[in-house]
C-alpha positions as a LaTeX table, in Angstrom:
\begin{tabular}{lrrr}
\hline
Residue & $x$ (\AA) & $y$ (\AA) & $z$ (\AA) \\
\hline
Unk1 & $-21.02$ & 25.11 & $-19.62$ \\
Unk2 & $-23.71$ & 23.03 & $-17.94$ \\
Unk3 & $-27.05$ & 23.64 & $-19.84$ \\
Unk4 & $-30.68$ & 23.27 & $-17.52$ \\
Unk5 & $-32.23$ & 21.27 & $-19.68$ \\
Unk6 & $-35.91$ & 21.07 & $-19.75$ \\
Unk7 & $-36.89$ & 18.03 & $-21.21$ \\
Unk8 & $-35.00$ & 15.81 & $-18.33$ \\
Unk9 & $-37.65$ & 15.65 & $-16.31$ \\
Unk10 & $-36.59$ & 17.87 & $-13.36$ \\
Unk11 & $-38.95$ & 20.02 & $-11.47$ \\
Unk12 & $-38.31$ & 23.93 & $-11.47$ \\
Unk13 & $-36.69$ & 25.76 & $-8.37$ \\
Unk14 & $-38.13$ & 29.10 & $-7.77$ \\
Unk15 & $-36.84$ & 31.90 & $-6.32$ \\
Unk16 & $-39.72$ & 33.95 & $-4.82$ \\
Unk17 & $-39.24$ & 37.08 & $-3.29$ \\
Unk18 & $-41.08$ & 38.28 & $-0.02$ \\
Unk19 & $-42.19$ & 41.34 & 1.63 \\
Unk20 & $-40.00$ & 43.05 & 3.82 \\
Unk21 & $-42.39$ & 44.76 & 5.79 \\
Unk22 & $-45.53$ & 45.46 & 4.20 \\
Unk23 & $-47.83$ & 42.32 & 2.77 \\
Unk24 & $-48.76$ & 44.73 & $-0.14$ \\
Unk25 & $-45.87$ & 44.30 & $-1.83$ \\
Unk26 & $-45.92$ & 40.67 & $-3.04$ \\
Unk27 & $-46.23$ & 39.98 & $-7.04$ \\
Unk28 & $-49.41$ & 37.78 & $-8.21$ \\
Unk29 & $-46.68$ & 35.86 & $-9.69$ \\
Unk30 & $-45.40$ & 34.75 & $-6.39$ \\
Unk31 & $-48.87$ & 34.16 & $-5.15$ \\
Unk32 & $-49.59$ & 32.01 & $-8.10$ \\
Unk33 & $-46.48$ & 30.46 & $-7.68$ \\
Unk34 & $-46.87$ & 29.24 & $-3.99$ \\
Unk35 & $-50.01$ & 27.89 & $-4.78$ \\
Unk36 & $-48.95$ & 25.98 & $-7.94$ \\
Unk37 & $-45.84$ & 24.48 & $-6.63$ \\
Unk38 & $-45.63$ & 20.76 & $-4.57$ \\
Unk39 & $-43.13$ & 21.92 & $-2.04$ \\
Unk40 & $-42.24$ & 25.66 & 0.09 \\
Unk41 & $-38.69$ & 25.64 & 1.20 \\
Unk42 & $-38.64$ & 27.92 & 3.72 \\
Unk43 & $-36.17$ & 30.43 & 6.13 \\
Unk44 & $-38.77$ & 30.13 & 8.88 \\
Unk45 & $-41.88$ & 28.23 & 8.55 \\
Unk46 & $-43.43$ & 30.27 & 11.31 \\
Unk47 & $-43.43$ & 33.25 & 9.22 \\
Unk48 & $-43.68$ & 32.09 & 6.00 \\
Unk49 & $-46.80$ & 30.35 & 7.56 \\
Unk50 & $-48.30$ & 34.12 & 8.57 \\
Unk51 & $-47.85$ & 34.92 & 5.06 \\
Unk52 & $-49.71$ & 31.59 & 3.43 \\
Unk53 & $-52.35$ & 31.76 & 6.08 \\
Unk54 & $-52.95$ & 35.61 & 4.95 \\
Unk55 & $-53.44$ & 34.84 & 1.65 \\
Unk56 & $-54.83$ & 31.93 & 2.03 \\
Unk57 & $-52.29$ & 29.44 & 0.56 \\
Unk58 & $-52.48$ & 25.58 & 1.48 \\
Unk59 & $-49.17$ & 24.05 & 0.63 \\
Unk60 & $-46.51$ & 21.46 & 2.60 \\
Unk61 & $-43.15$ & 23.23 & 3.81 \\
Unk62 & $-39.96$ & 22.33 & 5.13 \\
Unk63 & $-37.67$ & 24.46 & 7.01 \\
Unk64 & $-34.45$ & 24.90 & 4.98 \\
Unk65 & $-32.01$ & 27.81 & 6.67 \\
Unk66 & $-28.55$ & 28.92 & 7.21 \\
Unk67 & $-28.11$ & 25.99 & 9.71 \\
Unk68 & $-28.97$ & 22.79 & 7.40 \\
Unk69 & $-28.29$ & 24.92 & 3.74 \\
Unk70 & $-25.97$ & 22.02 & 2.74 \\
Unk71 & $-27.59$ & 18.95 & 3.85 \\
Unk72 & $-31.26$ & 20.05 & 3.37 \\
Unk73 & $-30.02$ & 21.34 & $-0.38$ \\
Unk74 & $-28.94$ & 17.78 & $-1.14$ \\
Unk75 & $-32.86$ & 16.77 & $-0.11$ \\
Unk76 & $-34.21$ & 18.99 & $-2.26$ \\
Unk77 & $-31.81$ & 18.23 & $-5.15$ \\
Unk78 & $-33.20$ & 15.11 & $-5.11$ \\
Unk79 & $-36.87$ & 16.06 & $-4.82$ \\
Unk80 & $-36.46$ & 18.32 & $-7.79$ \\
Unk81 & $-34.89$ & 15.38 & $-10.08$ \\
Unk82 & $-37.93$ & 13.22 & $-9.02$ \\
Unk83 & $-40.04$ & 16.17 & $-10.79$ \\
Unk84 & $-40.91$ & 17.78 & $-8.04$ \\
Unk85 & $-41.68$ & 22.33 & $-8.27$ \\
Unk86 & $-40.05$ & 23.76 & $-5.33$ \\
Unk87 & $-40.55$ & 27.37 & $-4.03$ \\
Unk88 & $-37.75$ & 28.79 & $-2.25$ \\
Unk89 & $-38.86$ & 31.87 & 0.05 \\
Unk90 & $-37.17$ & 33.57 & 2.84 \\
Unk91 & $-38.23$ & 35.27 & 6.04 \\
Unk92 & $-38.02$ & 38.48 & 3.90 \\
Unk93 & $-37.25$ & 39.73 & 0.52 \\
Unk94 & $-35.38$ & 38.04 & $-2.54$ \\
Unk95 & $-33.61$ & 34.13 & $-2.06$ \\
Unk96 & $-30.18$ & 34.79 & $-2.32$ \\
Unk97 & $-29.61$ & 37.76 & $-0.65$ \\
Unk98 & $-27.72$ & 37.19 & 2.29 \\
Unk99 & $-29.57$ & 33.84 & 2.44 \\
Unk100 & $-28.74$ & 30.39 & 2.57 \\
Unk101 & $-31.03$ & 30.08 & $-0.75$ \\
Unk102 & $-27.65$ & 30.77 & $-2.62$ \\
Unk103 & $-26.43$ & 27.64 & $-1.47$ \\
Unk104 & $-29.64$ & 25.92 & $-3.18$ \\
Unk105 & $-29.53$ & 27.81 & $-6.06$ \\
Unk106 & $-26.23$ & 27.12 & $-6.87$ \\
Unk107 & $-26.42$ & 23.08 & $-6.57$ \\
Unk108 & $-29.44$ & 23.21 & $-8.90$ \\
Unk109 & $-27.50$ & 25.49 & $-11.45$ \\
Unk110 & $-24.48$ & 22.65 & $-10.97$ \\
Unk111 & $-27.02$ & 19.57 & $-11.50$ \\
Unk112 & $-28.91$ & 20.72 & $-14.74$ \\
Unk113 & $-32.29$ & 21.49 & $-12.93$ \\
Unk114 & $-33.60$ & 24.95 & $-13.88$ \\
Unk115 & $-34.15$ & 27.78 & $-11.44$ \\
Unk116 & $-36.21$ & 31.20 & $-12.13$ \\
Unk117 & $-35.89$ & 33.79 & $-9.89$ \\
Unk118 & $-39.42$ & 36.12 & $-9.05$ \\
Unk119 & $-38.48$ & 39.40 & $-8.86$ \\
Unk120 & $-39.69$ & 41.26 & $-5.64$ \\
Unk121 & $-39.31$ & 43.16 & $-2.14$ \\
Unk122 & $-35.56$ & 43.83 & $-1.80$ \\
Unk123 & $-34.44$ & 45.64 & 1.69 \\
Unk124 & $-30.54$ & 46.68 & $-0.21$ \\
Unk125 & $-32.47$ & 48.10 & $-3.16$ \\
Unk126 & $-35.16$ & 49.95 & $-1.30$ \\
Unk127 & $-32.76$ & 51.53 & 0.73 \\
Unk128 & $-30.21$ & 52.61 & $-1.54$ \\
Unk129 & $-32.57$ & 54.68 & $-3.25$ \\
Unk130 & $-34.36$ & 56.32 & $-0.47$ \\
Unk131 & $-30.87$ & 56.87 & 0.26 \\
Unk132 & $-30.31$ & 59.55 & $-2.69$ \\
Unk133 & $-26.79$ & 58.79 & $-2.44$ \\
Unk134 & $-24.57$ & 57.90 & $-6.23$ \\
Unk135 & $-26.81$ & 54.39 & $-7.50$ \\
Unk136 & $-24.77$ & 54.08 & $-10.41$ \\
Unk137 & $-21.69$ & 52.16 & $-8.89$ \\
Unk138 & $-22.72$ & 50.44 & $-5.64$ \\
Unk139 & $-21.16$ & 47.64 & $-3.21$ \\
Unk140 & $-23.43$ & 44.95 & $-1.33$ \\
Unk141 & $-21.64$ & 43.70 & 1.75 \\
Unk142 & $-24.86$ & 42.04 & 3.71 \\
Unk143 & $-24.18$ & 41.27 & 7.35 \\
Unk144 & $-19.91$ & 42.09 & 8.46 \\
Unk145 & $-18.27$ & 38.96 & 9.28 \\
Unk146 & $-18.25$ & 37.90 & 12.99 \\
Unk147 & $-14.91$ & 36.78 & 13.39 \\
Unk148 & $-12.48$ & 39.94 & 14.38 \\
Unk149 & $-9.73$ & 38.94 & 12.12 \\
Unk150 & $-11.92$ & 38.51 & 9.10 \\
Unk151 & $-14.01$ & 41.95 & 10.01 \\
Unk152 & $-11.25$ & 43.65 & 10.41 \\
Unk153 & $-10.03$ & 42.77 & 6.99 \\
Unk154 & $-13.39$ & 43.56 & 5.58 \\
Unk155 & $-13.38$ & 47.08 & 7.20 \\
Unk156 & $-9.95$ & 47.94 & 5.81 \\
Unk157 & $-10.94$ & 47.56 & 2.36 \\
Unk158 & $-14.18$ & 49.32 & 3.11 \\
Unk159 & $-12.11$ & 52.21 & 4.57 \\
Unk160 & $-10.56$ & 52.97 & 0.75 \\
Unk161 & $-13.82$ & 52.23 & $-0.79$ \\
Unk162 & $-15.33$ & 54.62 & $-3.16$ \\
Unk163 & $-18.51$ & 53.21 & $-4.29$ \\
Unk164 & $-21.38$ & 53.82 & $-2.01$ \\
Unk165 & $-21.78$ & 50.65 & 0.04 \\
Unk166 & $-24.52$ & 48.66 & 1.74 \\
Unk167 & $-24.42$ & 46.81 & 5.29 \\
Unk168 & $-27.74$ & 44.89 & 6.75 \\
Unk169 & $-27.00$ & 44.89 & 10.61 \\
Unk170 & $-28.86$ & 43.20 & 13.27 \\
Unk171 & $-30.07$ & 46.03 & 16.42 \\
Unk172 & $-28.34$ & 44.03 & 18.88 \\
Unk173 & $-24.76$ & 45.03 & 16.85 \\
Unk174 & $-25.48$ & 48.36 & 15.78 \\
Unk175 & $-23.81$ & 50.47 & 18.05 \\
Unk176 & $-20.69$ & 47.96 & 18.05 \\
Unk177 & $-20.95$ & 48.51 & 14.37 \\
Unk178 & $-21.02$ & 52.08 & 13.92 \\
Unk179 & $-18.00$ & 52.31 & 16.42 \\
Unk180 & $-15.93$ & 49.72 & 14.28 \\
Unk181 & $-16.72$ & 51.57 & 11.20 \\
Unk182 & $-15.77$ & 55.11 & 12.58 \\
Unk183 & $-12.46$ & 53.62 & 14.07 \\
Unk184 & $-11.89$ & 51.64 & 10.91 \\
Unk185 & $-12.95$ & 54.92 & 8.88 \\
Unk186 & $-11.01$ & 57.07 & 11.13 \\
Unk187 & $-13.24$ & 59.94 & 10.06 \\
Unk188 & $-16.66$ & 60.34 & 11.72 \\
Unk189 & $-18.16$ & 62.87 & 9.23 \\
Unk190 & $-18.72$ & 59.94 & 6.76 \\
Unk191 & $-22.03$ & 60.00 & 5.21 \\
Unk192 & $-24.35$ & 57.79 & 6.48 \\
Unk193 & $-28.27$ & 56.87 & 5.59 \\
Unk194 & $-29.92$ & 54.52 & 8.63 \\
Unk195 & $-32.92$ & 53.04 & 7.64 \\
Unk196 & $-35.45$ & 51.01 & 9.25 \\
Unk197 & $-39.06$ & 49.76 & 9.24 \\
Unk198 & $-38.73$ & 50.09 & 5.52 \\
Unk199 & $-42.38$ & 49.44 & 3.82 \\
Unk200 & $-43.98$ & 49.76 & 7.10 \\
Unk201 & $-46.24$ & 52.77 & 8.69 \\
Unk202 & $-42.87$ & 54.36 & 10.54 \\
Unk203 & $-40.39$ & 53.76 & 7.98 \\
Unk204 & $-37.09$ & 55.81 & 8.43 \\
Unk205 & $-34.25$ & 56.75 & 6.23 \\
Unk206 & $-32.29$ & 59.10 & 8.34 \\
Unk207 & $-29.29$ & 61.02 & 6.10 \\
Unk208 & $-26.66$ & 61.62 & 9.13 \\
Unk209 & $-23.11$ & 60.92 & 10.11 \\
Unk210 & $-21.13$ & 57.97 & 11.63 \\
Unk211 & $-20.19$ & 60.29 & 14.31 \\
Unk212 & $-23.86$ & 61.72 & 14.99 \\
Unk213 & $-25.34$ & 58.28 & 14.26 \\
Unk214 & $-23.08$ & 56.60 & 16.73 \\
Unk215 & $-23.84$ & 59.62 & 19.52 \\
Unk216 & $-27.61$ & 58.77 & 18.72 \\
Unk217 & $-27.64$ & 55.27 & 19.42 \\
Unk218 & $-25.66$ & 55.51 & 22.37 \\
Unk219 & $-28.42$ & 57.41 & 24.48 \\
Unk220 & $-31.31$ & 55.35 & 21.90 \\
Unk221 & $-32.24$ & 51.92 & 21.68 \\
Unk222 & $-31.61$ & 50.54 & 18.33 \\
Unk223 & $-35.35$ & 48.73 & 17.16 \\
Unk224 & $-36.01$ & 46.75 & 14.04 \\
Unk225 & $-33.72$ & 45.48 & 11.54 \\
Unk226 & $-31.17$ & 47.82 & 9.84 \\
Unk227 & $-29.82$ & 48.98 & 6.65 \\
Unk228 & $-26.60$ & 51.15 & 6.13 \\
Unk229 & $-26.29$ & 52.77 & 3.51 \\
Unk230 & $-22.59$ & 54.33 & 3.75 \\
Unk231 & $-20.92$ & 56.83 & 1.69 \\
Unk232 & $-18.10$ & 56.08 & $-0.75$ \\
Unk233 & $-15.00$ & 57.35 & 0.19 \\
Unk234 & $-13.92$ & 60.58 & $-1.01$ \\
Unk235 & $-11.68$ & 60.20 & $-3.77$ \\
Unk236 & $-9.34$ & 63.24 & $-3.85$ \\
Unk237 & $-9.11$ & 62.64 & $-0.04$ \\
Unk238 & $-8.20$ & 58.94 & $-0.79$ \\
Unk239 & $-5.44$ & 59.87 & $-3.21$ \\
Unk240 & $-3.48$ & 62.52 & $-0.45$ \\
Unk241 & $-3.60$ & 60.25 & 2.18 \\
Unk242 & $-2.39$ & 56.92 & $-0.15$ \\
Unk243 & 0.02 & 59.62 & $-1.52$ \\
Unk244 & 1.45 & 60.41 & 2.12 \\
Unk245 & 1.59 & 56.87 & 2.26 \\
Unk246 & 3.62 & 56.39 & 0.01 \\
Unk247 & 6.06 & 59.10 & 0.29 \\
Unk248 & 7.03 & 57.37 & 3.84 \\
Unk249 & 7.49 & 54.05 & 2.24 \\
Unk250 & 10.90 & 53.38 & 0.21 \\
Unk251 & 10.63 & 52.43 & $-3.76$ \\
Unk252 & 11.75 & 48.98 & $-2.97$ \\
Unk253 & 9.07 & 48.51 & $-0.45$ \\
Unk254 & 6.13 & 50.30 & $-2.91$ \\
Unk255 & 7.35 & 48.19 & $-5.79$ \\
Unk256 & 7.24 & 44.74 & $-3.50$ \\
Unk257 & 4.05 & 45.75 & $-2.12$ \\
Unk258 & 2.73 & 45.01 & $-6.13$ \\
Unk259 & 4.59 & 42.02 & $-6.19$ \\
Unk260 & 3.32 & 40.66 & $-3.19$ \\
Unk261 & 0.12 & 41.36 & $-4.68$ \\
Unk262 & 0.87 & 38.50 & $-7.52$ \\
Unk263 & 2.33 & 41.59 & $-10.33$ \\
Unk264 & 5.30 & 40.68 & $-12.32$ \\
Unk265 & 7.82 & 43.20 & $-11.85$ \\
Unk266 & 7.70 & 45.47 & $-15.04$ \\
Unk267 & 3.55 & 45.57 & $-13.72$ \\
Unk268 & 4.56 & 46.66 & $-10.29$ \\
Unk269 & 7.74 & 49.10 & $-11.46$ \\
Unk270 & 4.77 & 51.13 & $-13.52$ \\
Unk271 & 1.84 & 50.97 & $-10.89$ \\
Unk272 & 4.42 & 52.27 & $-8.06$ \\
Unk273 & 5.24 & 55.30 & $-10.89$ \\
Unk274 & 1.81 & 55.92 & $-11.48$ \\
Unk275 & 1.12 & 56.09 & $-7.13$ \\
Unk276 & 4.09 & 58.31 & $-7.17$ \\
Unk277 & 3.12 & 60.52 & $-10.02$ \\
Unk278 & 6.93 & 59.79 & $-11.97$ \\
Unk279 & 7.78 & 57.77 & $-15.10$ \\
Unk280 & 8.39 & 53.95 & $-14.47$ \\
Unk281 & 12.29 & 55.07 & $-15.52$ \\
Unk282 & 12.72 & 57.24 & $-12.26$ \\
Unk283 & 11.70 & 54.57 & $-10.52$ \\
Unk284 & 14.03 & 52.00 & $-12.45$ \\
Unk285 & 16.93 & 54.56 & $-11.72$ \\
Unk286 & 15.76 & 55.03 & $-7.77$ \\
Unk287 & 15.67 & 51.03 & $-7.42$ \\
Unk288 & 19.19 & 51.03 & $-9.02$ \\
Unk289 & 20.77 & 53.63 & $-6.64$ \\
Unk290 & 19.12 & 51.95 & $-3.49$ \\
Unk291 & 20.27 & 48.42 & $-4.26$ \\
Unk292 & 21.56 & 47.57 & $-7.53$ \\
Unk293 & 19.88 & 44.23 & $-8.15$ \\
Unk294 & 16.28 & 43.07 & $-7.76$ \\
Unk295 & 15.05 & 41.06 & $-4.60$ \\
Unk296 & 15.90 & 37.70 & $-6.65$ \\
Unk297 & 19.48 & 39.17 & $-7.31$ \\
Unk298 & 18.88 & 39.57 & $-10.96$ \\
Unk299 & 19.88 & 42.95 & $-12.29$ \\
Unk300 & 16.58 & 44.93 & $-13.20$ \\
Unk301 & 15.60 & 45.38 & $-16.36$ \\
Unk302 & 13.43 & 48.08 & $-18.20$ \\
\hline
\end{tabular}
């Protein structure tokens, strides 16, 4: 384990969270803490710059975003071992979050130089709980993947998920979105919460559906920046249609579906009995009549 150790001589890295909306919501921490520090790293030094100016803060930046996150972390690496105090802010809400300040974060943690993170403004939280949707068990999946192949992975597990789960998405991708999700989903009374313009005057959090969200923003402009807050899937409704699933696949096939998955085969024998509702024997017996032998050409084994 790699301990941050104090005494070296490093500066600090600190995570300081933002408003995402409305100026109100920063911490006197943070405040205290972009005045105190020798260096801003920042998403956007435009903005951030709106910000410092508002409150009056008089400190060097650099820009550090999703564009230079590797090189420009080495910089600042460095800067910190020289002794230097480095905030880390982005163009809004907490470092980290679907942010290149990950990338920063986790060098530091990897080079013994402390970080602290300032709790703050956080669009995912905010949302989910104007939501009123289950909080207790919750996914984060930030922005979906641009690449088809890789989205349409994403979406597939998303399909069978039943937490409730969180999406940030651009307005220039929303409708393309919410028509990916419903064909992905293939069930367009999923619950849905858009919201938008959160901590500002019009803030929205609109409980609908992917099919009347997607017939909304077809005849509507999407504005602002969004947050999706998606209901988990249904899990009775889950179980029939993995269970009609699995009545059309062979025993063979639902047992080396667990095995391709990296189970041994006792492990995917007893998770094909417990998808099929029958005692790992049946299936032992069933594998026996169909073939005789395993795939390897062993003779199975209970």
């Amino acid at each position: 384990m790699i301990s941050m150790d104090t005494e070296n001589g490093y500066g600090t890295l600190y995570l300081c969270a933002t408003p995402i909306g409305n100026l109100g919501d920063i911490t006197e921490r943070v405040l205290e803490t972009l005045r105190s520090v020798d260096l801003i790293a920042a998403e956007d030094t435009r903005n951030t710059l709106k910000l410092l100016n508002h409150f009056d803060i008089r400190k060097p930046m650099t820009s550090y975003h999703d564009h230079n996150r590797f090189d420009k972390a080495e910089e600042l690496v460095a800067q910190l071992k020289e002794g230097k105090d480095i905030a880390c802010v982005t163009d809004a809400g907490t470092p980290g979050i679907s942010d290149p300040g990950e990338v920063l974060c986790r060098r530091c943690i990897e080079e013994g130089i402390r970080v602290t993170s300032l709790p703050g403004a956080c669009a995912l939280v905010t949302a989910l709980t104007l939501s009123g949707m289950p909080a207790r068990r919750f996914c984060f999946e930030g922005f979906l993947p641009t690449d088809k192949k890789e989205k349409k992975r994403i979406l597939g597990q998303l399909c069978d998920e039943e937490r409730t789960t969180i999406l940030y998405e651009a307005p220039h991708r929303l409708r393309e979105t919410l028509r990916e999700l419903q064909e992905a989903f293939g069930d367009g009374s999923r619950k849905l919460t858009i919201c938008r313009e959160l901590t500002k005057k019009y803030e929205e959090a609109v409980p609908t559906t992917l099919q009347e969200a997607g017939l909304f923003y077809e005849n509507n402009e999407p504005r602002g920046e969004y947050v999706l807050v998606l209901a988990g899937a249904d899990p009775e409704a889950l179980q029939k249609r993995r269970q009609a699933e699995w009545e059309k696949m062979g025993v063979a096939e639902h047992v080396a579906m667990y095995e391709q998955q990296g189970f041994d085969r006792r492990e995917a024998m007893k998770k094909a009995a417990d998808d099929r509702n029958v005692s790992r024997r049946d299936i032992y017996r069933q594998l026996l009549e169909d073939t005789g032998k395993t795939q390897d050409g062993s003779i199975l084994h209970q």
